[in-house]
C-alpha positions as CSV (number, residue, x, y, z in Angstrom):
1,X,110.4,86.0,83.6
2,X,112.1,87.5,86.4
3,X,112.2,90.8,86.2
4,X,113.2,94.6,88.1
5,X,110.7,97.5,87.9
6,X,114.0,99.3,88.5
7,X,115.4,97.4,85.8
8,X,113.1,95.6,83.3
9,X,116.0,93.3,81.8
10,X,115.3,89.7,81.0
11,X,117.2,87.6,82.5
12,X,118.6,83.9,82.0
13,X,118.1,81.9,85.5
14,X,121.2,79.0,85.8
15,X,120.7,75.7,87.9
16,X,122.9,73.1,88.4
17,X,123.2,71.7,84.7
18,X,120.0,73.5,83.4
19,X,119.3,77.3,81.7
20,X,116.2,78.6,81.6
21,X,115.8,82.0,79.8
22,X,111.7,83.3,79.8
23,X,110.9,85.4,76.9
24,X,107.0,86.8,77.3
25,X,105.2,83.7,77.2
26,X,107.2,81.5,75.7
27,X,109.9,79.8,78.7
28,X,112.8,78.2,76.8
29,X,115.1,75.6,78.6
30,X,118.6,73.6,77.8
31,X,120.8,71.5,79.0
32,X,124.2,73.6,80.1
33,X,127.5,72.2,79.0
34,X,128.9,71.8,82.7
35,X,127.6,72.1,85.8
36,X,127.0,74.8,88.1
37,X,127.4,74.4,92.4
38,X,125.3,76.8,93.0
39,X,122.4,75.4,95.6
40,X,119.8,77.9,94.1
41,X,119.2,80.0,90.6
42,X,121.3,82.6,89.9
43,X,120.6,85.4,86.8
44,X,122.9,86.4,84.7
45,X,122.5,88.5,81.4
46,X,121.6,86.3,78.6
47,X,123.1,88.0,75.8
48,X,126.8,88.3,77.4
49,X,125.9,84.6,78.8
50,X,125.3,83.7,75.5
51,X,128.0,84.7,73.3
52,X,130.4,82.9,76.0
53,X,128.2,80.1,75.1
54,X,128.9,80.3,71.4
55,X,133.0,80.4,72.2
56,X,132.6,77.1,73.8
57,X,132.1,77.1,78.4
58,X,134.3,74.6,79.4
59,X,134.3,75.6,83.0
60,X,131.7,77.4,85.2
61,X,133.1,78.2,89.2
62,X,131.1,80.4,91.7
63,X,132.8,83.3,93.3
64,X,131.3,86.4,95.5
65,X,128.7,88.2,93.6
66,X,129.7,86.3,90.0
67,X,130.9,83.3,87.7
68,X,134.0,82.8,86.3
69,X,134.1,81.3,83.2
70,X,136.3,79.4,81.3
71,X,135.9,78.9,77.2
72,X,137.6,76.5,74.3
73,X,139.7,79.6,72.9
74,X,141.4,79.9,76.8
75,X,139.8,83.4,77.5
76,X,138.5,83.6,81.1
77,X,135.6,85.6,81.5
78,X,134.1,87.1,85.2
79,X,129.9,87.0,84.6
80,X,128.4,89.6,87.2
81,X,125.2,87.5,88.8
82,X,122.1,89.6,89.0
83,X,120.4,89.1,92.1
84,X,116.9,86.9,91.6
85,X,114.4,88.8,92.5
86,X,112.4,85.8,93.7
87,X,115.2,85.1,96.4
88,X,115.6,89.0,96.9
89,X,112.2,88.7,98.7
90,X,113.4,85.9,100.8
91,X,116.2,88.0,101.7
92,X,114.3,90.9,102.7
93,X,112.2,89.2,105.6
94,X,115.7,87.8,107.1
95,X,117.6,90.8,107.1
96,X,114.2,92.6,108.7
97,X,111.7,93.7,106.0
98,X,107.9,93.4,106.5
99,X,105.4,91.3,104.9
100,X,102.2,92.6,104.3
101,X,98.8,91.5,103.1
102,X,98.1,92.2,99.7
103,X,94.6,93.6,100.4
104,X,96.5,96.0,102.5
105,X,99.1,96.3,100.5
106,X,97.2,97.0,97.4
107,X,94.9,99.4,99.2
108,X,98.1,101.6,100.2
109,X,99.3,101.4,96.9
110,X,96.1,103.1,95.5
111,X,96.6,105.6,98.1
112,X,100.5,106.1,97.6
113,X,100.1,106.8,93.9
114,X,97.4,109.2,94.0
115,X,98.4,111.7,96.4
116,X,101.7,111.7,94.7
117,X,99.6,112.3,91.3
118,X,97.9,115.3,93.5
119,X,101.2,116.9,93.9
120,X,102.9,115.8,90.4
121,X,105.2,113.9,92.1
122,X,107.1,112.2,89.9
123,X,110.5,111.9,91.7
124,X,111.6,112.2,95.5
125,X,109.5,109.4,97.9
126,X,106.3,108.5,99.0
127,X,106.8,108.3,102.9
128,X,104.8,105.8,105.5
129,X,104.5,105.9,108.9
130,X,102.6,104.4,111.4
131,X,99.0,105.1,109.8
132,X,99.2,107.6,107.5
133,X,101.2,107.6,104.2
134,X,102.2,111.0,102.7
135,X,104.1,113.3,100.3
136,X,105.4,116.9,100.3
137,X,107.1,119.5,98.6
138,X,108.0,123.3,99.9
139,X,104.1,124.2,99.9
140,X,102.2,121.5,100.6
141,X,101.9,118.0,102.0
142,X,99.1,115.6,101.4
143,X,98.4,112.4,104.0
144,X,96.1,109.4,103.7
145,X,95.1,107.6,106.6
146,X,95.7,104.1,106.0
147,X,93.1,101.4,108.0
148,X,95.6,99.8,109.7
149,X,99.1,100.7,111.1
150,X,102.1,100.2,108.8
151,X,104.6,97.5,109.7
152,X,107.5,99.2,109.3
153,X,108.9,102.7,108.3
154,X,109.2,103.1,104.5
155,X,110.4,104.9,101.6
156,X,108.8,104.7,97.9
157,X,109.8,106.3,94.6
158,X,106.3,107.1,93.4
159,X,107.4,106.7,89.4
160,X,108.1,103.1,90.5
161,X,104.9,102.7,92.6
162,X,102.9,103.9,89.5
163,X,104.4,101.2,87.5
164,X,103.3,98.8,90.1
165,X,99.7,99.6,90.1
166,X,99.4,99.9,86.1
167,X,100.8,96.4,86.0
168,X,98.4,94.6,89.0
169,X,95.1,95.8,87.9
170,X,95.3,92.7,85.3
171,X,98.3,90.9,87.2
172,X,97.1,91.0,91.0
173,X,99.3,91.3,94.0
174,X,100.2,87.5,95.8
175,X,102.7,88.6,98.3
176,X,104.7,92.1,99.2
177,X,107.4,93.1,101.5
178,X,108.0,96.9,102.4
179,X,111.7,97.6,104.0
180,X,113.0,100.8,104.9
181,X,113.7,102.2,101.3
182,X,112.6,99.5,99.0
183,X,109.3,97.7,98.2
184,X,109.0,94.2,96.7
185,X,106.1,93.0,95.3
186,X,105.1,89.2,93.9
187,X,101.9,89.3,91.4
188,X,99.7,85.7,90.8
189,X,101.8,85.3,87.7
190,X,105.1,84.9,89.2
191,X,107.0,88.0,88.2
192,X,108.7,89.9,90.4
193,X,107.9,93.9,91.0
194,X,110.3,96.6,92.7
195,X,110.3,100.1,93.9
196,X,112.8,101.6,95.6
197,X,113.9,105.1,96.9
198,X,117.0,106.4,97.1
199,X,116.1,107.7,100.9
200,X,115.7,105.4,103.7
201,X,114.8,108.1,106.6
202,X,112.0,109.9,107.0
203,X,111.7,113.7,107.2
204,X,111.3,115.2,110.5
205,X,108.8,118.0,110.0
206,X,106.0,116.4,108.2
207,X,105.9,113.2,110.7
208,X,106.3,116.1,113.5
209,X,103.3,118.0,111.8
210,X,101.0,114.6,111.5
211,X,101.6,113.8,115.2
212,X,100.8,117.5,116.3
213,X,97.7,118.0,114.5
214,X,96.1,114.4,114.2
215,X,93.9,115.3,111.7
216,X,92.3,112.4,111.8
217,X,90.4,113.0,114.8
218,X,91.0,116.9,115.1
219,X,87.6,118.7,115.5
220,X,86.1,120.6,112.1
221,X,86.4,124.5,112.8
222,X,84.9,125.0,109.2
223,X,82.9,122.5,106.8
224,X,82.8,123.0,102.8
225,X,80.7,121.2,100.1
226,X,83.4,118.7,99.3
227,X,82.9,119.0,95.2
228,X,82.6,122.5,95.0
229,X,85.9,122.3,96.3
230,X,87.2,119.4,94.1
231,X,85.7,121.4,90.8
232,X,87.2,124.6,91.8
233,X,90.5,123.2,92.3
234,X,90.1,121.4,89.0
235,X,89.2,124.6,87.0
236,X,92.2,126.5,88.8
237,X,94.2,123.2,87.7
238,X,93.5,123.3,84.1
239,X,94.2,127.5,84.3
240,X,97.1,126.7,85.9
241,X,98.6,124.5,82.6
242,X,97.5,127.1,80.6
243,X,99.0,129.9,81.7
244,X,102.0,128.2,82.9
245,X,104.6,130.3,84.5
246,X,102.8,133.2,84.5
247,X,100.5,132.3,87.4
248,X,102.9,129.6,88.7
249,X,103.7,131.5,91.6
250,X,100.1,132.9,92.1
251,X,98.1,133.1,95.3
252,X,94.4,131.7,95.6
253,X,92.5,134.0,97.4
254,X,89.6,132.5,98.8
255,X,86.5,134.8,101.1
256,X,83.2,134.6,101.6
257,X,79.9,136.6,101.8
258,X,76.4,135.9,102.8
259,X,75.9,133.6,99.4
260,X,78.9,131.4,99.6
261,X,82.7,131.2,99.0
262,X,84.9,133.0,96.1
263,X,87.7,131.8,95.1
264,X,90.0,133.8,92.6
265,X,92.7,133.6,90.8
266,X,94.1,136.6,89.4
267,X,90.7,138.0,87.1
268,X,89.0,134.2,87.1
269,X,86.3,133.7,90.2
270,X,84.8,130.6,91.3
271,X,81.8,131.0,93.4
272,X,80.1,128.2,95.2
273,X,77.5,128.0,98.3
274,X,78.9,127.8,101.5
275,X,77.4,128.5,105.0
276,X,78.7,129.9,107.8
277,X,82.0,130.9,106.9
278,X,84.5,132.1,109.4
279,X,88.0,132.0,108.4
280,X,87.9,135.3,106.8
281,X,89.9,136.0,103.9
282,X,92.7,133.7,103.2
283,X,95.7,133.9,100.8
284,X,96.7,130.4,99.3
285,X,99.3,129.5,97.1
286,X,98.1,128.1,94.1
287,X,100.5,125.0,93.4
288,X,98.8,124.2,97.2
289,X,95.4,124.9,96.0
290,X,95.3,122.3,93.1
291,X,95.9,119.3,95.2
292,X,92.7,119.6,96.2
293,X,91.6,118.2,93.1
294,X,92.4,115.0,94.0
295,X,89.6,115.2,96.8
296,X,87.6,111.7,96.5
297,X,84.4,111.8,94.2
298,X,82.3,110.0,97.2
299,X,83.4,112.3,100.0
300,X,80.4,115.0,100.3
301,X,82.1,117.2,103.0
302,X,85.6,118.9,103.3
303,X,86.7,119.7,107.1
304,X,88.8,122.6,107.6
305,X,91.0,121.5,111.3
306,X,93.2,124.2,111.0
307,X,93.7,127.8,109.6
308,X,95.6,131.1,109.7
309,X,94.8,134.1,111.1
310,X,96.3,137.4,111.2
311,X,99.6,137.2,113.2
312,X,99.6,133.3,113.4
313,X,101.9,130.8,111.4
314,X,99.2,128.2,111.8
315,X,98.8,125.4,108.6
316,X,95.7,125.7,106.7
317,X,94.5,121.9,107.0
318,X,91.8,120.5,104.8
319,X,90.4,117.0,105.4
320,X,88.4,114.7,103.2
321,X,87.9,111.6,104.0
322,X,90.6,109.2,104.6
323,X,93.2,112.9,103.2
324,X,94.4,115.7,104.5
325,X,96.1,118.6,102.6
326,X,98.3,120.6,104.5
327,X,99.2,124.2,103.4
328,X,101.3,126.9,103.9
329,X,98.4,130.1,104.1
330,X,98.0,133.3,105.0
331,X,95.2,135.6,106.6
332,X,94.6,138.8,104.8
333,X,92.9,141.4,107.5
């Protein structure tokens, strides 16, 4: 069965003098009482398809973007044709989208979906350029660098994307194309997956802010135990559903002595060992904070590549791995 992850319908494919409707496993085919010049499938919906097909077709013409259909009782009926997503695909690479391997496509998927998770992004895009792949709201933006460089510019919604990866961890990835704002993905069963954004260009300051601070590469000014990290930002997580709106708009304040780092939230502290601190005391916004939770379970050491201090605008810039979290902070004298 053919189907949209923006749309999900079933739909009946019509060739020449066959129909073919798929219905879970079960693929049902008949002989159609004319024939159709059509050179390739075309979808239509098969429950307006077939009520015509109960009046009686006695004539089936193609016309731009439809069918018009003729029945016993003389009504003449226009049939919208659903694009097949099969032949979307082909579509794509003509008119300039990108194929991509599935090993890398699969990996960026992974990565995609769970920095948008980090953030609770559940509408807006999931941007790629070049190497990285990121997200961002008015306080935070979190980037993963990707292995390889990305074909082509692109726009995600990260609903869809979720979708996608629920369905290939039992239905793998065979082939996908990325475009500016749409992704299209074929699995080993056949079926036909899609994501798309309503954006197709990418937003100038967080492109601006991954070419000016590489982070990738940029040199560690501060290191942190990478899990004391992840578990604070996970205790100040669950604090944060709690409580709800009342802390919402709370700053993390984060400082250090000669034992380690604290990191409070209103009356809760979370204490941790940490050497060497030198960043002083910093102000961070909580809903920034938190996305640090998604800091991977095998990553032992968090880089700190940028920071605030008192009079600067600078980022505070936490790396972990393949990730970087970038957040809006302040320096408290």
């Amino acid at each position: 069965m053919s189907e949209s992850m923006t749309h999900g319908t079933p739909l009946m494919a019509l060739h020449g003098s066959v129909m073919r409707h798929d219905v879970g496993t079960l693929s049902l085919s008949s002989q159609l009482p004319v024939l159709i010049d059509h050179d390739y499938p075309v979808m239509v919906n098969p429950h307006i398809f077939g009520g015509l097909l109960d009046i009686g077709i006695t004539e089936i013409q193609s016309q731009k973007n439809g069918l018009s259909i003729k029945t016993t009782t003389g009504l003449h009926a226009k049939l919208p044709v659903i694009p097949d997503p099969h032949r979307v695909m082909e579509l794509r690479l003509s008119e300039g989208g990108s194929a991509v391997d599935p090993e890398e496509f699969a990996a960026w998927l992974k990565q995609a979906v769970t920095i948008s998770k980090a953030i609770s992004r559940h509408a807006g895009s999931a941007y790629t350029y070049r190497s990285n792949v990121f997200v961002f709201n008015s306080s935070v933006m979190v980037a993963a660098r990707l292995k390889k460089g990305w074909p082509v510019p692109c726009t995600a919604n990260p609903r869809l994307l979720a979708s996608i990866l629920a369905h290939t961890a039992a239905d793998p990835v065979k082939a996908a194309i990325c475009a500016e704002s749409e992704v299209l993905v074929k699995t080993a069963s056949g079926k036909v997956l899609r994501a798309e954004s309503a954006e197709s260009q990418l937003p100038n300051q967080p492109v601006d802010m991954l070419a000016r601070y590489k982070t990738h590469t940029a040199v560690a000014i501060q290191t942190i135990p990478a899990q004391d990290l992840c578990k604070a930002a996970i205790q100040l997580r669950c604090i944060a559903e709690a409580f709800g709106k009342s802390v919402a708009g709370a700053d993390v304040k984060m400082a250090a002595d000669a034992s380690g780092v604290t990191v409070q939230l209103q009356d809760n502290k979370i204490h941790f060992p940490c050497d060497g601190w030198t960043l002083g005391k910093l102000d961070v916004p909580l809903q920034s904070f938190i996305t640090l939770s998604a800091i991977p379970t095998d990553c032992d050491e968090v880089h700190v590549v940028s920071a605030p201090h008192t009079g600067s605008p600078s980022p505070l810039i936490f790396r972990a791995g393949n990730l970087s979290f970038f957040m809006a902070a302040a320096a408290r004298g």
